[in-house]
C-alpha positions as CSV (number, residue, x, y, z in Angstrom):
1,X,-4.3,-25.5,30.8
2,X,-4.9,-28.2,28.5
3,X,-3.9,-28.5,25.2
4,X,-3.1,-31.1,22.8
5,X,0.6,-32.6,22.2
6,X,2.1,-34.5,19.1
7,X,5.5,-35.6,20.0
8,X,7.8,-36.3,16.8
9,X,11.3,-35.0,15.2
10,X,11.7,-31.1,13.8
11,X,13.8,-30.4,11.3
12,X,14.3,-27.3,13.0
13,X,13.4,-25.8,16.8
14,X,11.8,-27.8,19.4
15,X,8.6,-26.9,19.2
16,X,6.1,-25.9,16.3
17,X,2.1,-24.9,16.8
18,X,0.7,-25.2,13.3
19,X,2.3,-23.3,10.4
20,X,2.9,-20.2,12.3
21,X,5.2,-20.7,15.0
22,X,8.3,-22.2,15.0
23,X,10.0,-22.4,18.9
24,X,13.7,-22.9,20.2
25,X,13.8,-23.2,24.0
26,X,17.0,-22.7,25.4
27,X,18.6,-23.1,29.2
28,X,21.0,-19.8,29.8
29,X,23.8,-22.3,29.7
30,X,22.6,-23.5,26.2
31,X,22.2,-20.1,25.2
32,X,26.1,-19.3,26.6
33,X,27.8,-21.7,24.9
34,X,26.1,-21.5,21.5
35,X,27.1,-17.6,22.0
36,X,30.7,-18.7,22.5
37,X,31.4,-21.2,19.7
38,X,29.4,-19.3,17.1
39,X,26.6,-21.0,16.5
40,X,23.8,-19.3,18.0
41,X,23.8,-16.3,15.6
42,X,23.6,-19.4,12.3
43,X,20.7,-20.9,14.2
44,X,18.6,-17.6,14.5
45,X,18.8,-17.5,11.0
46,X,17.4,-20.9,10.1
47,X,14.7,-20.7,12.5
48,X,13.9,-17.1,10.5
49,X,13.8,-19.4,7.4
50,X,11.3,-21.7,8.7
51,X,8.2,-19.8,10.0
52,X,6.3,-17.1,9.8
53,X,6.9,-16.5,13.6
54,X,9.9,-18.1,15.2
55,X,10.4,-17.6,18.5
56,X,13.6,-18.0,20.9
57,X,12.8,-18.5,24.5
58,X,15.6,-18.0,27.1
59,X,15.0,-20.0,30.4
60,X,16.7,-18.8,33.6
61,X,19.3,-15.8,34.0
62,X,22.2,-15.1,31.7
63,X,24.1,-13.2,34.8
64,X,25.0,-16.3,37.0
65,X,25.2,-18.9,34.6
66,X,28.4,-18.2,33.5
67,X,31.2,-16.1,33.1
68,X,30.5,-14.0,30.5
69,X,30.5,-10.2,30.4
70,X,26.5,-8.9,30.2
71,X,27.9,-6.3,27.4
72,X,28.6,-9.2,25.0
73,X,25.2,-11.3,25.9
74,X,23.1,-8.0,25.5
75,X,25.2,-6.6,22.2
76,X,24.3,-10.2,20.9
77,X,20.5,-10.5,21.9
78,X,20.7,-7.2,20.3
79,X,21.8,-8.4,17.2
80,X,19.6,-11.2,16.9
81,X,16.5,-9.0,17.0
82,X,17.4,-5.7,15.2
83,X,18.9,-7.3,12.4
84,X,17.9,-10.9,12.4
85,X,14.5,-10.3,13.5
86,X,14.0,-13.0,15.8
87,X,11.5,-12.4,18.6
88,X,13.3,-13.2,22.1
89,X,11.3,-13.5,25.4
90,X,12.9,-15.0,28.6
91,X,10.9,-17.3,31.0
92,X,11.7,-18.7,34.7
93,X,12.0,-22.1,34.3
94,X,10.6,-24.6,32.3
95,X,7.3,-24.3,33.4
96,X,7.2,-20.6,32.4
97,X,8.0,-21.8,29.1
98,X,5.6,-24.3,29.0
99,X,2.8,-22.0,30.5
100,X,4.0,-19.4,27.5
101,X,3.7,-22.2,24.9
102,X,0.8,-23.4,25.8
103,X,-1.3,-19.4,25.8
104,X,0.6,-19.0,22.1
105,X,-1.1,-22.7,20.9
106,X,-4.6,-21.3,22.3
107,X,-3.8,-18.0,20.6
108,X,-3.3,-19.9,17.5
109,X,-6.1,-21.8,17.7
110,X,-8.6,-18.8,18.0
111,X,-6.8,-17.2,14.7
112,X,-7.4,-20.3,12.4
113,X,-11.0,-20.7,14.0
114,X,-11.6,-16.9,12.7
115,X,-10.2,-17.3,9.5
116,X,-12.2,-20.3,8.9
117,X,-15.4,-18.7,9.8
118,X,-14.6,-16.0,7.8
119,X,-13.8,-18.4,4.7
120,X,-17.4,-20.1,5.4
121,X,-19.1,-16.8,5.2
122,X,-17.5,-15.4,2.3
123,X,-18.5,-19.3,0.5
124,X,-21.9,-18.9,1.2
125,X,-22.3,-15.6,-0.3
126,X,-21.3,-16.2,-3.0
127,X,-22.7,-19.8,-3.3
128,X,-26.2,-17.7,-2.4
129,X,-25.7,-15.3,-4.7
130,X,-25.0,-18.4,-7.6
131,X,-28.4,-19.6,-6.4
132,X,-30.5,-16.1,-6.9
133,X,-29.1,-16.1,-10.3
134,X,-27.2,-13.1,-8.9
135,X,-23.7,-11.4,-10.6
136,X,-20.9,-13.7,-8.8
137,X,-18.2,-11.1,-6.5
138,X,-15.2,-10.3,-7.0
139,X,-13.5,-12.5,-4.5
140,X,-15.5,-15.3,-6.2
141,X,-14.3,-14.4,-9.7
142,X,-10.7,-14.4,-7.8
143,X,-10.8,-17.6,-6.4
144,X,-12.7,-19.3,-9.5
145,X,-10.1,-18.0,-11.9
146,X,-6.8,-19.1,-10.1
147,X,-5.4,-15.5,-10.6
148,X,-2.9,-14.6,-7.7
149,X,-3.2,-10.8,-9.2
150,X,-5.4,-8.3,-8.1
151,X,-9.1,-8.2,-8.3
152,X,-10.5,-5.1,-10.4
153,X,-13.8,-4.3,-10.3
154,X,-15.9,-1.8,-12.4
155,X,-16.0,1.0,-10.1
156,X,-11.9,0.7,-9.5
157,X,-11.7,0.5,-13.6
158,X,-13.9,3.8,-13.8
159,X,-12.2,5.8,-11.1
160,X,-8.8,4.6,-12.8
161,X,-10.4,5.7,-16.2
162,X,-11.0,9.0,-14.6
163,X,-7.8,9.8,-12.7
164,X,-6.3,9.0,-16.4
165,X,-8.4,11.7,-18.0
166,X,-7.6,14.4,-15.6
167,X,-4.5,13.3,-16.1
168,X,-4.5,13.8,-19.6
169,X,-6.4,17.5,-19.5
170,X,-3.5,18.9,-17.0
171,X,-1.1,17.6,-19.4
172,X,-2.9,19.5,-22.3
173,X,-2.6,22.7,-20.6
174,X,1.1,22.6,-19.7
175,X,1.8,23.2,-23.7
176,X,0.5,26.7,-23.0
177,X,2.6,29.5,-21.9
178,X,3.0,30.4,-18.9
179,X,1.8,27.2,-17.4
180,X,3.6,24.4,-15.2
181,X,2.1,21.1,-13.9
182,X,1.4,22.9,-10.7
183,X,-0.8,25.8,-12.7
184,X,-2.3,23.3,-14.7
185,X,-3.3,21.2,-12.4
186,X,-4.7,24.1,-10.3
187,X,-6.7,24.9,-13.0
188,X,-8.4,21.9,-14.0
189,X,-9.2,21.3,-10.3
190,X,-11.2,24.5,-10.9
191,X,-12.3,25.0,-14.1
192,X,-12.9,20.9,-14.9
193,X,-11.9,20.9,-18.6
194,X,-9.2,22.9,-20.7
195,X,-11.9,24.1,-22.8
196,X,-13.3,26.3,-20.1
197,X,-9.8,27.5,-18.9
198,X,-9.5,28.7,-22.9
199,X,-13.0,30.4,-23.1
200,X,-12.4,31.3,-19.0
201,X,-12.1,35.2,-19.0
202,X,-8.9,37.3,-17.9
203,X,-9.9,38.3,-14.3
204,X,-10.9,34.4,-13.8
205,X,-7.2,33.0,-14.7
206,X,-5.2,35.6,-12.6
207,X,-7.1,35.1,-9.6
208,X,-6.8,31.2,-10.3
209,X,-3.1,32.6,-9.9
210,X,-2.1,32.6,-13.4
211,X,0.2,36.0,-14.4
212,X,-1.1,38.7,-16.5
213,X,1.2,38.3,-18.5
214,X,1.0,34.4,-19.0
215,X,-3.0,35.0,-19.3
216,X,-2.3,38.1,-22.1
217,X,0.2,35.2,-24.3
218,X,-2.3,32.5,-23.7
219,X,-5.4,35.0,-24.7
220,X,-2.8,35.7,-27.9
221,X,-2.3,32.3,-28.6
222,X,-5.9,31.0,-28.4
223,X,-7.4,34.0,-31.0
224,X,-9.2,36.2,-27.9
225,X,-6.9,39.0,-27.6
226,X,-8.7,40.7,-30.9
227,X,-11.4,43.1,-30.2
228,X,-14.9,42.2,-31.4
229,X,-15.7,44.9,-34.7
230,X,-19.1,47.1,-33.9
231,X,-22.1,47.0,-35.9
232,X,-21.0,50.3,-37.5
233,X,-18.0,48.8,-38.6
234,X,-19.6,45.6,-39.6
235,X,-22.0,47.5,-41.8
236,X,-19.1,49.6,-43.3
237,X,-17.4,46.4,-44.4
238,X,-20.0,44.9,-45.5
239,X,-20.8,48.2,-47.6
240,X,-16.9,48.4,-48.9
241,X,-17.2,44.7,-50.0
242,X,-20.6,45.4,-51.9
243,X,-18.7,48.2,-53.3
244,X,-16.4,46.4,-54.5
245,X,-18.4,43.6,-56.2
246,X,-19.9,45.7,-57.5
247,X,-17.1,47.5,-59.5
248,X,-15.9,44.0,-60.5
């Protein structure tokens, strides 16, 4: 498996592949004694500090290599990846490791590879779409501007616009009696606008599960509770008012 090695000085770890991973390799000895005098738990955090994903690798068996109780090397393995969060895996020997190290710098290598075709096609877009004369996208607007907030297009600003409104009406109706957010809410899904729950008729707001009784106060409250008057009584006021006039 060939891959390509840099030899230099880390600051931290003893071996890193790109930006992303950050490696300490440790003997079971090594890993004993930094156990013992404290300094193994101070080291996990560093490497934690340094990389995306640090890595500890542990070569050889902690069970012979000296004698230390398993309980305390497995409580403090535990420790280090439950609440540190540093990724452990144990190896053979030191060709394991390198085998392991080697498969993690070809994994790499694939994932930059994608995200730099992916960066290509999204350039050409939108350099193609600069070309046809074409409205620029929104991840071109993004990167052109320098913004590191989020991108909001028309159709996000609409639906937003929307949800706001609806928002709004369901609001309106819980100033009537009777009615919680729950109700009102109900009742816009249904009737779309408060103005049709208002002119909605009394069998249509007790079966959307509104009360008779919170239907007769909101009928009350709106002006709709009062009978229509008949022709017949039309007429006779009409006549009464004449009347009246008249006698003025």
């Amino acid at each position: 498996m060939k891959v390509d090695v840099e030899v230099c000085t880390l600051p931290i770890g003893d071996v890193a592949i790109g930006d992303l991973f950050v490696i300490e390799r440790k003997r079971s000895d090594d890993l004993l004694t930094s156990l013992l005098d404290g300094r193994l738990v101070s080291q996990a955090r560093r490497m934690m500090a340094s990389a995306p994903r640090p890595l500890l690798i542990v070569e050889g068996s902690t069970a012979t290599a000296r004698a230390v109780h398993s309980n305390a090397v497995a409580g403090m393995m535990a420790l280090i990846t439950a609440e540190i969060g540093l990724s452990i895996i144990t190896t053979r020997n030191t060709k394991g490791s390198a085998r392991l190290i080697a498969m993690l710098a070809k994994r790499n290598h694939k994932i930059l590879r994608r995200q730099a075709k992916l960066l290509e096609q999204r350039l050409r877009f939108s350099e193609q779409q600069r070309i046809e004369n074409e409205p620029l996208s929104a991840w071109t607007h993004f990167q052109a501007s320098g913004s590191a907030g989020p991108v909001i297009s028309i159709a996000d600003a609409e639906q937003k616009a929307r949800r706001d409104l609806v928002r709004e009406r369901e609001k309106f109706l819980t100033n009537l009696p009777g009615l919680g957010p729950v109700r009102a809410r109900r009742l816009i899904a249904q009737f779309s606008t408060p103005m049709k729950v208002l002119l909605a008729d009394p069998e249509q707001l007790i079966n959307a599960g509104i009360s008779a009784e919170s239907v007769t106060r909101i009928q009350t409250l709106v002006g709709k509770s009062h009978q229509p008057k008949t022709s017949s009584e039309a007429r006779k006021s009409h006549s009464d008012n004449t009347a009246v006039k008249n006698s003025i």
